[in-house]
N, C-alpha and C positions, 0 to 999 in steps of 0.2 A: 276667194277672189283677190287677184294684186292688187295692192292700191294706187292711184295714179303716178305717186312717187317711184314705187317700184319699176310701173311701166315706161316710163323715162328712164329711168335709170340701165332698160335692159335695150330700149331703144339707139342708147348713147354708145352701148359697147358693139352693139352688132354696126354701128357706122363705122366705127372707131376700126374695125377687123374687117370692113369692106374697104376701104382706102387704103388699109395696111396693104390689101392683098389687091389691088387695084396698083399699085404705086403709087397713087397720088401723095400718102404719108412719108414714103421710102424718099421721097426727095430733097424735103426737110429735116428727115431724121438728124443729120449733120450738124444742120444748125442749131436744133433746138437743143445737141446736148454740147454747143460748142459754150466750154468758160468762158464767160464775161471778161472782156478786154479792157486792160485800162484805160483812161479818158489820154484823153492827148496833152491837158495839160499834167496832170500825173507825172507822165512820164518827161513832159519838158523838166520839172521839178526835181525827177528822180537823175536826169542827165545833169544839173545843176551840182544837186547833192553827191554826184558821182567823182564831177572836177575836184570838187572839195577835198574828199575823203583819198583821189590821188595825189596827193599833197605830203601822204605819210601819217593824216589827223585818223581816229578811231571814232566812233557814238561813243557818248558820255552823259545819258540820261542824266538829268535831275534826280536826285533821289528815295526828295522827299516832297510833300505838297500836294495840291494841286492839280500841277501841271509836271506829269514825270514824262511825257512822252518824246523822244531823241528828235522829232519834227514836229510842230507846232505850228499853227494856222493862225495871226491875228492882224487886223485891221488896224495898223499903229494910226494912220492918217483921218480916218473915217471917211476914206471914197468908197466903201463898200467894196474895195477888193481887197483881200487879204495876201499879207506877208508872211513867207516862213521863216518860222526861227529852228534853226537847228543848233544844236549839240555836237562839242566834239571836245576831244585830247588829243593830245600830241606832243612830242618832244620841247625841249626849252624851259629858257625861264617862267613863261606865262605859259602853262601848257593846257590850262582851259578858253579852249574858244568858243566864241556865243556867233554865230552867223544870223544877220538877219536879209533875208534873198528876195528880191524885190522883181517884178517884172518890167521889163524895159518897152520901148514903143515895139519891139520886133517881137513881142508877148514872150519872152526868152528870158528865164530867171537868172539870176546873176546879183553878188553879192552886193549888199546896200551899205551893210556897214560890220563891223568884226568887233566884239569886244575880246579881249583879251586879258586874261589874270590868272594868279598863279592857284594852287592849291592841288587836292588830291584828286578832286571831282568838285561836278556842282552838286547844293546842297537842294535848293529847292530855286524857283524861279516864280513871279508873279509879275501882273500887267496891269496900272491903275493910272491916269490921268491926275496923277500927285499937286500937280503946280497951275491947272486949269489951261494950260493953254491947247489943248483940244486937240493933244497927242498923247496916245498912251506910252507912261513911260517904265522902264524897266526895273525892278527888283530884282537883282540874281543875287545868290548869296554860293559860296564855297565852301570845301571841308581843308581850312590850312593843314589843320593836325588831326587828329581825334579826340581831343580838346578842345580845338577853337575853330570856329566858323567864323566870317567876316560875308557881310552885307554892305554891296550897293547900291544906291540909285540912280540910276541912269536918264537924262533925259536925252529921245532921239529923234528931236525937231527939224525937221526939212531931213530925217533921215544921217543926221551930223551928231555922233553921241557927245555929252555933256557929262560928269558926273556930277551928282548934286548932293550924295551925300557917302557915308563909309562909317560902320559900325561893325562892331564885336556884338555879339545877343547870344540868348539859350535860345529863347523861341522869337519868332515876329506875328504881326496880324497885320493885313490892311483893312480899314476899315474906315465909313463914316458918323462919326457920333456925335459929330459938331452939327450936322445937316448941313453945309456949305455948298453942297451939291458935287463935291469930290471928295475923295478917300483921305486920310489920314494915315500914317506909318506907326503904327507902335510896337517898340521894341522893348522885348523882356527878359531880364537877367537876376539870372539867381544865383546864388550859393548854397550848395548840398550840402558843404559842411558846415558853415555857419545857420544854415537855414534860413536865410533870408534875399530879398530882391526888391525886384522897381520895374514898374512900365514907366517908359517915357512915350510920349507923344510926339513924332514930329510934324510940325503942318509946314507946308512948302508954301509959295508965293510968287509970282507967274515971272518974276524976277529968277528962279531957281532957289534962290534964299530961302532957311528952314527956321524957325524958333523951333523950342524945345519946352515940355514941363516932365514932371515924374511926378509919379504918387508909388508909396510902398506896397507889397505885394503882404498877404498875411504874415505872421512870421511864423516857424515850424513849415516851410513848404519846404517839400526836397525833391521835387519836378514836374514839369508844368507837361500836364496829358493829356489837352486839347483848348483849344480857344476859339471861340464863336460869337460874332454878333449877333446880340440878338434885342428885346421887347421889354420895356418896363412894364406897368402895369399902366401907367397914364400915357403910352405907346409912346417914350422917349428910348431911343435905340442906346445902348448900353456893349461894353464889350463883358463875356463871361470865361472865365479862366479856370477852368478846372485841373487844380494840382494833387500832387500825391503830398500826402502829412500826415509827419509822425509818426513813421514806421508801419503802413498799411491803411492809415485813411485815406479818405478825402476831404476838400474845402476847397469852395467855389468863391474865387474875388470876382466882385462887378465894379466895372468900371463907369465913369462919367464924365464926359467933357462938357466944358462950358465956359463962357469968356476968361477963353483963353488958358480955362484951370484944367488937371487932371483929377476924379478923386474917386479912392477905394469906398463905396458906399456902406461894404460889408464887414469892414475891418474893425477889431474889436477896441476897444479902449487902450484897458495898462494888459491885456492879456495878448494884443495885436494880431488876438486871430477872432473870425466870427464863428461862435459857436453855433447862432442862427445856417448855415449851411456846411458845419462838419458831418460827416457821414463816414459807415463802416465797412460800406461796398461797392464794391467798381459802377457804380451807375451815373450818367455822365448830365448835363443840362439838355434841356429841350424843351419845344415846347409839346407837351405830354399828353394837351385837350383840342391843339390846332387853332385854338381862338387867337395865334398872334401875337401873344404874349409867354418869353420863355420861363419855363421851371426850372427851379433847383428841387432837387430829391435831398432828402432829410429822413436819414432811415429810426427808425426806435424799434428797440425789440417788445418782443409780446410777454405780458407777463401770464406767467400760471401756465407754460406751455407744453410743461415737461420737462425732461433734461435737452433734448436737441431746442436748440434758440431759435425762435423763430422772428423775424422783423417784417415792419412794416416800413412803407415808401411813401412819407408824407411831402406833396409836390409843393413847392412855394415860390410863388411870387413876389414880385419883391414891387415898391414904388420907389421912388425918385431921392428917397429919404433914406432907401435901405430897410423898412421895416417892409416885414415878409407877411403874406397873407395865403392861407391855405388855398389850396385850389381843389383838390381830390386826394385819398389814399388809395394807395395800390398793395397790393402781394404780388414780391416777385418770388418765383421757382425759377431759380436758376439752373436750377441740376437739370428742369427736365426743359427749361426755352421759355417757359409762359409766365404774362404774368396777368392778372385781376383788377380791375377796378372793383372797387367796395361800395356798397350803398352806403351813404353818408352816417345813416343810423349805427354802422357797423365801425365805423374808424376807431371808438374808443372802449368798444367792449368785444371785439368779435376775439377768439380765439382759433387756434390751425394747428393739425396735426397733421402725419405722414404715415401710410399705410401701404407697406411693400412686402408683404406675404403670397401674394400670389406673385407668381414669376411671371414674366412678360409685362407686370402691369404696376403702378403705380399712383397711389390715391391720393392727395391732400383733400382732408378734412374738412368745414368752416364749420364752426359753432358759436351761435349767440345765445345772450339771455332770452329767455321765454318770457311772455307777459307777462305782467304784474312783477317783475326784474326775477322769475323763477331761476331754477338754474339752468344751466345751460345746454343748447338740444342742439344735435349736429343739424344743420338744412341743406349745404351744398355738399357732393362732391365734384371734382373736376380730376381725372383721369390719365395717365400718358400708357397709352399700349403699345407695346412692340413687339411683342410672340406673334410665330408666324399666323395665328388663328385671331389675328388682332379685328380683325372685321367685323367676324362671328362675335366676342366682347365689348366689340364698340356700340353693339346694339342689343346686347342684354334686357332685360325688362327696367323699364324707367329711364335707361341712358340714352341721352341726344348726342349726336357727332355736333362737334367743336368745329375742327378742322382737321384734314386728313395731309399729311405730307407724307414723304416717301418711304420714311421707316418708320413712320410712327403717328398713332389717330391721336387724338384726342376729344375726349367726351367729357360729359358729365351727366348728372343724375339730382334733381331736387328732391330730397328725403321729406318722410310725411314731416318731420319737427317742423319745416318751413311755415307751417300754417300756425302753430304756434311763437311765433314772433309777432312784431306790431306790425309790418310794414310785409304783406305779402312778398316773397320772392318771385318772380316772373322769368319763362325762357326767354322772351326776349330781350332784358336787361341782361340776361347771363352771354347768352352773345355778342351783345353789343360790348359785352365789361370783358369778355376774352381776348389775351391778344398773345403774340406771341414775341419774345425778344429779340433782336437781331443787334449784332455785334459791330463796330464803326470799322471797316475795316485799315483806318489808319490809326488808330490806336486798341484797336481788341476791347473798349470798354464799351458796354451796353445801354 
């Protein structure tokens, strides 16, 4: 017998083929498979951007940042209509133009205001209400050479730009860490080859006027791979900097503002780097539990692993002080995307191996001490399958599917040793502690 689901469903097709053949269908077919038209202001915008570009000017995306896209949407004034910024190059001494196209009483875009300066391209561009006067104002920065970038700021009050400031930098960050209720400028320069730098701070003032402080950056950095604000532990927002050092590490500087001071919280004594967050693998800050407050990853390797090394990813948080306090250990597998949360028990005794004899398929290991501190009895594995018969092994005897993606399952399997440990193993810690990596895609680190 069908079930009522079915009978609707066969219901719905014999309509569907009596209108077809009725015409009633036949007379919309048109429209329904006519592409969607664009809005009318769209195209007011696009005739805008059309005048421009007959001019001789090209698109000149931003490069880097953000905001790389050659037309941008933003609300400088805060009436809740929005202004486009567009990108261009073109001939001449200043052959970078910043358009910003504004709509007129006839709702007809038309340009508001033009920055112009020179270089090869833009480098990256941002939008922050710098000076509080309840305009956002503009960040753009250039590529002079392939060496040097140059940074301005721009305020465009009643639409009329200003400049407010002009700097040379490796990297920048906007951000707030004073709490003042607007953003702050910090710009950060280094040297490769001497290995060393400085964040400065600047905070503007509704005047356009900027003071300035600096505080040093580790020393041994030789480039900076991402910057982020983020979470103290006593929820004082901080900025975090994660640099390459030393030919293949990492080491994360945090920063802190406060009357009126800059200061590296992380930075070491007479050694001027923190060994508190040096590390040996591309793994970047975040926060790694969601409670709000960001981690540094702090990798150690495992002893007694075998000859292949194996590390662990001890996450830390840091206070106000700079002293860092554990949060969780992780194992990442990088080779195959995933990585583990550890039961607390397991952070300073757990050992891990790799098992890649059967083709298509791929094992890591965990093995703890058994009770009474016996020796050590495998309990977990955790799986990456990718032969074509990957389905049929992901469900093997004992193995639970992880997660399934496109070329590849992953499972695992709790071995009887888990009952000899103290602290049972459970499938649903094992799922909730699986996850999988995913890479930043403005800078490739994990």
């Amino acid at each position: 017998m069908r079930s009522a689901r079915a009978k609707k469903c066969i219901a719905a097709i014999c309509l569907l083929i009596a209108l077809t053949m009725s015409g009633c269908l036949n007379a919309r077919m048109e429209e329904l498979f006519t592409l969607p038209r664009p809005s009318e202001e769209y195209l007011k915008l696009q005739d805008a951007i059309e005048d421009v570009l007959d001019t001789g000017v090209v698109y000149s995306a931003p490069a880097g940042g953000n905001n790389r896209q050659s037309v941008q949407l933003w609300d400088f004034d805060g009436d809740g209509v929005s202004e486009a910024v567009a990108f261009f190059s073109g001939p001449g001494d200043n052959p970078l133009k910043l358009y910003v196209l504004k709509k007129n009483a006839d709702e007809v875009y038309e340009p508001a205001l033009i920055l112009e300066g020179e270089g090869t391209g833009f480098a990256s561009v941002d939008y922050s209400d710098l000076d509080g006067d309840g305009w956002l104002d503009i960040i753009v920065s250039r590529r002079i050479s392939s060496e040097l970038r140059m940074l301005r700021v721009y305020s465009v009050r009643d639409f009329q730009p200003s400049p407010l400031a002009t700097a040379d930098y490796s990297e920048y960050s906007v951000a707030d860490l004073v709490g003042a209720g607007r953003s702050q400028l910090y710009i950060i320069r280094y040297d490769a080859a001497e290995m060393t730098g400085s964040v400065e701070m600047m905070t503007f003032a509704a005047d356009g006027e900027f003071s300035s402080v600096t505080a040093p950056l580790s020393a041994g950095v030789e480039s900076i791979l991402r910057i982020r604000r983020g979470t103290l532990t006593q929820g004082r927002a901080a900025l975090f900097v994660d640099e390459g050092f030393r030919s293949g590490g990492l080491i994360t500087d945090i920063f802190t503002a406060a009357d009126g001071a800059l200061k590296n919280i992380t930075r070491g004594g007479e050694s001027g780097a923190s060994l508190a967050t040096v590390r040996d693998q591309s793994i970047y800050t975040r926060d790694i539990d969601s409670d709000g407050v960001t981690e540094v990853p702090v990798t150690r390797e495992l002893e007694g692993a075998g000859e292949t090394v194996f590390r662990l990813v001890d996450w830390m948080s840091f206070d106000a002080e700079g002293r860092p306090h554990l949060k969780m250990t992780t194992y990442h597998n990088r080779t195959d995307g995933w990585y583990f949360i550890l039961p607390e028990a397991w952070a300073e005794t757990v050992t891990v191996r790799r098992d890649d004899h059967v083709s298509g398929e791929r094992a890591v290991i965990f093995s703890v001490p058994a009770k009474n501190d016996g020796p050590p009895v495998d309990v977990l594995v955790i799986y990456s399958i990718t032969g074509e018969n990957r389905e049929d092994r992901s469900v093997l005897e004992g193995r639970t599917v992880l997660r399934t993606e496109d070329e590849v399952i992953y499972a695992c399997k709790i071995l009887a040793g888990a009952v000899k440990i103290k602290d049972e193993l459970e499938m649903s810690y094992v799922r909730a502690g699986f996850k999988l990596i995913y890479s930043e895609w403005s800078t490739g680190l994990t």
